[in-house]
N, C-alpha and C positions, 0 to 999 in steps of 0.2 A: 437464432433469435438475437435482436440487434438489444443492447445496450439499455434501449429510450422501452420496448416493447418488455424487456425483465424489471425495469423500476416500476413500470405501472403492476406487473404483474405482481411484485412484492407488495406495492403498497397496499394492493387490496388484500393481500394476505398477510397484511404484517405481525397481525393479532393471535393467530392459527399455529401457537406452538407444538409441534411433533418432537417426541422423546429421541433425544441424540443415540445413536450407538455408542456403547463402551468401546472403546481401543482393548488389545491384546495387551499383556503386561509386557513390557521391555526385555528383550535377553540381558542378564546379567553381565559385567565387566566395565572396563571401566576406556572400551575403545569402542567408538562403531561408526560403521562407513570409512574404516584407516585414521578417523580421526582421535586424538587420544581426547579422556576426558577426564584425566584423573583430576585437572585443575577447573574447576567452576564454580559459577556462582549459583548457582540454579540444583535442584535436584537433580538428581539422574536420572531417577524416571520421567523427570519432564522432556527432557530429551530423546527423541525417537526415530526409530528410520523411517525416511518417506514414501519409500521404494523405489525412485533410480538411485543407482550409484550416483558418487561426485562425478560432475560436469555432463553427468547423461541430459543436463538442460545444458545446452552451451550460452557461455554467456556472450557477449561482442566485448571484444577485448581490440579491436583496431577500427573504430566508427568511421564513416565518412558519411557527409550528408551534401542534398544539392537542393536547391531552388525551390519552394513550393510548388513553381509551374512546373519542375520536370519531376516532383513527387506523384508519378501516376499510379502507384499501390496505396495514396489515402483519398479519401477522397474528403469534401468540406464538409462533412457531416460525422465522421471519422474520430472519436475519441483519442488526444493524443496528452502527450506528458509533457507540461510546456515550462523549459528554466532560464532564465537570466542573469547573466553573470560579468561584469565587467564589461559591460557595454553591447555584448551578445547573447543571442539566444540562440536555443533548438529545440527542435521538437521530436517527440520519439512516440511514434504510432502504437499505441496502446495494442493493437491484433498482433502485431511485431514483439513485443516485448511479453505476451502473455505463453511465448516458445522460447523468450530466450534467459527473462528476467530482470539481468541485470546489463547495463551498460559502461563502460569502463570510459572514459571522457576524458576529454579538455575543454574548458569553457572559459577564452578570455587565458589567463593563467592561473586560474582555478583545476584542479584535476578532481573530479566528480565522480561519481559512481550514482547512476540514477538508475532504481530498481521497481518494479512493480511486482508485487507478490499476489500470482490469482488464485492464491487459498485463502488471503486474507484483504483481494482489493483493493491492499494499501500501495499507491507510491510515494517512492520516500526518495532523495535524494542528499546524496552529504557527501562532505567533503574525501576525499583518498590520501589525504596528507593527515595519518601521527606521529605526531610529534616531528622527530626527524626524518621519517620514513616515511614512501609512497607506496601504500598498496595497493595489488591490485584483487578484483572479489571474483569469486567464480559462485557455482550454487554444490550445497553439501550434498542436498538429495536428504538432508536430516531435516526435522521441524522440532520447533518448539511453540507451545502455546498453540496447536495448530497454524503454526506459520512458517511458512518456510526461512532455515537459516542459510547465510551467505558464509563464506568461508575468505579467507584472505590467504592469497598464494605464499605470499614471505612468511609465517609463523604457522597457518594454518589454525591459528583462532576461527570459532564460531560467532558468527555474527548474527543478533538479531534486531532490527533495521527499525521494528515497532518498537520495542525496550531502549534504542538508542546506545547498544553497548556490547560488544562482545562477552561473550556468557562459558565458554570454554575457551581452552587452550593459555597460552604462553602471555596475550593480554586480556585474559579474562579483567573484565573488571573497566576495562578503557570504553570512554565513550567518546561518540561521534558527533561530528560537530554538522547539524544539518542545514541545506540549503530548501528552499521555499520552493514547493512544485505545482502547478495547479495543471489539475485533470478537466478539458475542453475541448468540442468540437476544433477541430484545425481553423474551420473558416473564426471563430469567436477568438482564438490564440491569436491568430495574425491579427485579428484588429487590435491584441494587447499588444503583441512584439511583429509589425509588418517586416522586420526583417529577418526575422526569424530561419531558419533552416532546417531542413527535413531531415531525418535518417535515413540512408540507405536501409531498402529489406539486403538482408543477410543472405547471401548466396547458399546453401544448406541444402542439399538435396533429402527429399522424402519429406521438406516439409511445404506443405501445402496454407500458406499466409492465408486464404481466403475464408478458413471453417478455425472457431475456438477451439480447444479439447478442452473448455471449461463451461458449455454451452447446457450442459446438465447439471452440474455443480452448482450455477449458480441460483437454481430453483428448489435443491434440496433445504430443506429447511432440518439440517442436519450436521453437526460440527465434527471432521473425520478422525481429530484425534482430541488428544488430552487438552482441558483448558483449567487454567486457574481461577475462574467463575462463568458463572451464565447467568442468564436472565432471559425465559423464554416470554416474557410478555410480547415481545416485537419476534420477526423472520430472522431466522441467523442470519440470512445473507441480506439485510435491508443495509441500503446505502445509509450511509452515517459522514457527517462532520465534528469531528472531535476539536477540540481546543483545550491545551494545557498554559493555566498563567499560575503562576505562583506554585506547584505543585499539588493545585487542582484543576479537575478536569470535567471539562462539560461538554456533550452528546448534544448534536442537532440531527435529528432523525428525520428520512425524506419523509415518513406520513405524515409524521406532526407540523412539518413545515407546509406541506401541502395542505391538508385540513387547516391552518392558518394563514392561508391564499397565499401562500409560496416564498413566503418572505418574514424574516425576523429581523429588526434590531434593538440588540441586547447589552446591557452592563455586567460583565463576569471577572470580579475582581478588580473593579475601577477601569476597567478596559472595556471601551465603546467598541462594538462589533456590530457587522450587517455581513446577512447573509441569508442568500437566495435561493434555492432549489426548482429548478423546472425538470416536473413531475414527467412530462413528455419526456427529455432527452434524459432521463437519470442523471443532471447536472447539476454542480452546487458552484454557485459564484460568493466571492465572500469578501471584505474587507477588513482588516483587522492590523493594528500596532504592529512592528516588527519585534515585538518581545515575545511576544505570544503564539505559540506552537500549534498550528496548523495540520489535522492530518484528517483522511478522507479512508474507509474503510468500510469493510461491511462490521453491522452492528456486536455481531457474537466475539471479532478480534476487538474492540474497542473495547467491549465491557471484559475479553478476557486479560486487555495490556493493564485495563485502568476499573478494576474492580470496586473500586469508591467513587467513580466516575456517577456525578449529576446530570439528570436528562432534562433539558429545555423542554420548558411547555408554555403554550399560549397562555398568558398572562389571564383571559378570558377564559379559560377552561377551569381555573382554581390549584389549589397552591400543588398538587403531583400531579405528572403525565399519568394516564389512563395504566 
C-alpha cells in the first residue's frame, strides 16, 4: 500500500479508536540489549526491548549518493527525506531508510545523522557534533515511548531523537541540536533543492527495497508498546504536524486539515505559520520562522513526546477539535 492510498485510508478512520494492547512488564535490571542503564533520565520501565538485538537494523554508516537522473530505485512520486545544509542538499528515500533508519552523513561541513523511525513516522535529523566529539548513531533494537532509540558508538548512550536528548548511559541528559527535514515526493524536493542528491540503495543482501515491513503497521490502530499518554479520539497512526515555539506545542492533524480544504494559516505563540496537507499524497507542506520546531509523525508519538500538546482546529468549527 503506497503512502498517498494509507492517509486516505486513515483519514477516514481517524475517529474509530480500537483499545491499545498492554505491553509485557520489562525484565528487571539495570542492563538490556548490552546497554547499561543504571544512569537515566527516564524510568526503567519505560525503556524496553524491541526485539532485534543492536544493529540487527543496519544503519549507513558510509553514504554515497548520485544524480537524480541515475537515482533509478526512487521514482518522482517516491517519498524521500529532504536536508540542506551549507549550500547543499540530499535526499534519502524514505522505502530505503524504513530498513535501515538512520544515516550517518556529511552535509556541506555539517556531520548529520538523518533518521526515520517507522514505529513512530517521525524524521528527525541533527547534528553528530557534541560538544567536542563526533558521533556516530547506530539502532539499540530498544524503544522508548514506543519509539525506537538510537544509540551512539563512542559512549554508547541511548538516544531518543523525538525527546531531543539522550535518556540513558554516560550522557544521559545531553541534547541535540536539530537540523530542518521535510518529508516530499522527490519530484516536489527537487523543485525545492534542483541540486539536490540521491542516496545510494545500500548493497544488503536479503533485503528486498521494493515491499515495507511496515505496510501492516501502519493500519493498526494500535500503539506496540508503552506510552506516556494517549488520546484515542483520532487513528494512532494518523499523519500529524507538530510544532513546538516557546515550550508549547501544537498538532496539525491530516483530517482536520483536510476537512478545512487542506490548508491552515495560523498564529501559535506570535509565530505566523501556513501549512498544507494533500490528503492524496499523505503530504504536509508548511512554512514557518526558523525558531520554531518542526516535526512530522504519526499522531499516538506526538501526543505521547508532548502530552499537553494543543490540537488545531478550524477556526469555523468552534473553540475544540471534535
Amino acid at each position: 500500500m503506497t503512502r498517498s492510498a494509507r492517509a486516505i485510508l486513515l483519514a477516514a478512520t481517524a475517529a474509530v479508536p480500537l483499545a491499545a494492547e498492554e505491553p509485557p512488564e520489562p525484565a528487571a535490571g539495570d542492563a538490556l540489549n548490552g546497554f547499561s542503564l543504571e544512569k537515566r533520565i527516564v524510568p526503567r520501565a519505560a525503556i524496553e526491548a524491541g526485539g532485534p538485538d543492536r544493529d540487527a537494523v543496519r544503519s549507513v554508516d558510509l553514504p554515497s549518493f548520485v544524480s537524480p537522473e541515475d537515482a533509478t530505485w526512487v521514482a518522482p512520486g517516491n517519498p524521500v527525506l529532504g536536508v540542506q545544509q551549507d549550500g547543499e542538499a540530499h535526499a534519502y528515500p524514505v522505502h530505503l531508510l524504513e530498513w535501515h533508519q538512520v544515516v550517518n552523513d556529511v552535509l556541506g561541513d555539517v556531520r548529520l545523522a538523518v533518521t526515520y523511525d517507522p514505529l513512530t513516522g517521525a524524521p528527525i535529523a541533527f547534528r553528530r557534533r557534541i560538544g567536542e566529539r563526533t558521533l556516530s548513531f547506530g539502532v539499540s533494537g530498544l524503544v522508548y515511548n514506543s519509539s525506537a532509540l538510537l544509540y551512539d558508538r563512542e559512549t554508547e548512550s541511548l538516544w531518543a531523537p523525538l525527546r531531543g536528548e539522550a535518556i540513558a548511559g554516560p550522557l544521559a541528559g545531553t541534547r541535540i541540536d536539530r537540523v530542518r527535514v521535510r518529508q516530499l515526493p522527490l519530484a516536489r524536493w527537487l523543485a525545492v533543492a534542483p541540486d539536490s542528491l540521491v542516496l545510494v540503495r545500500p548493497e544488503v543482501r536479503r533485503i528486498d527495497y521494493r515491499y515495507s515491513p511496515f505496510s501492516r503497521y501502519w493500519l493498526e490502530n494500535r500503539i506496540p508498546y508503552r506510552v506516556a499518554a494517549k488520546d484515542e479520539r483520532f487513528h494512532a497512526k494518523e499523519l500529524v504536524l507538530g510544532v513546538v515555539v516557546g515550550g508549547r506545542a501544537r498538532a496539525y492533524l491530516g483530517s482536520l486539515l483536510t476537512a478545512a480544504g487542506g490548508s491552515a494559516r495560523d498564529a501559535f505563540q506570535n509565530e505566523e505559520l501556513r501549512i498544507r496537507y494533500d490528503t492524496n499524497l499523505g503530504v504536509f507542506d508548511w512554512e514557518a520562522p526558523d525558531d520554531v520546531e518542526v516535526t512530522e509523525s504519526y499522531w499516538f508519538a506526538w501526543k505521547a513526546f508532548h502530552p499537553d500538546t494543543e490540537i488545531w482546529h478550524d477556526p469555523g468549527t468552534g473553540p475544540e477539535a471534535p
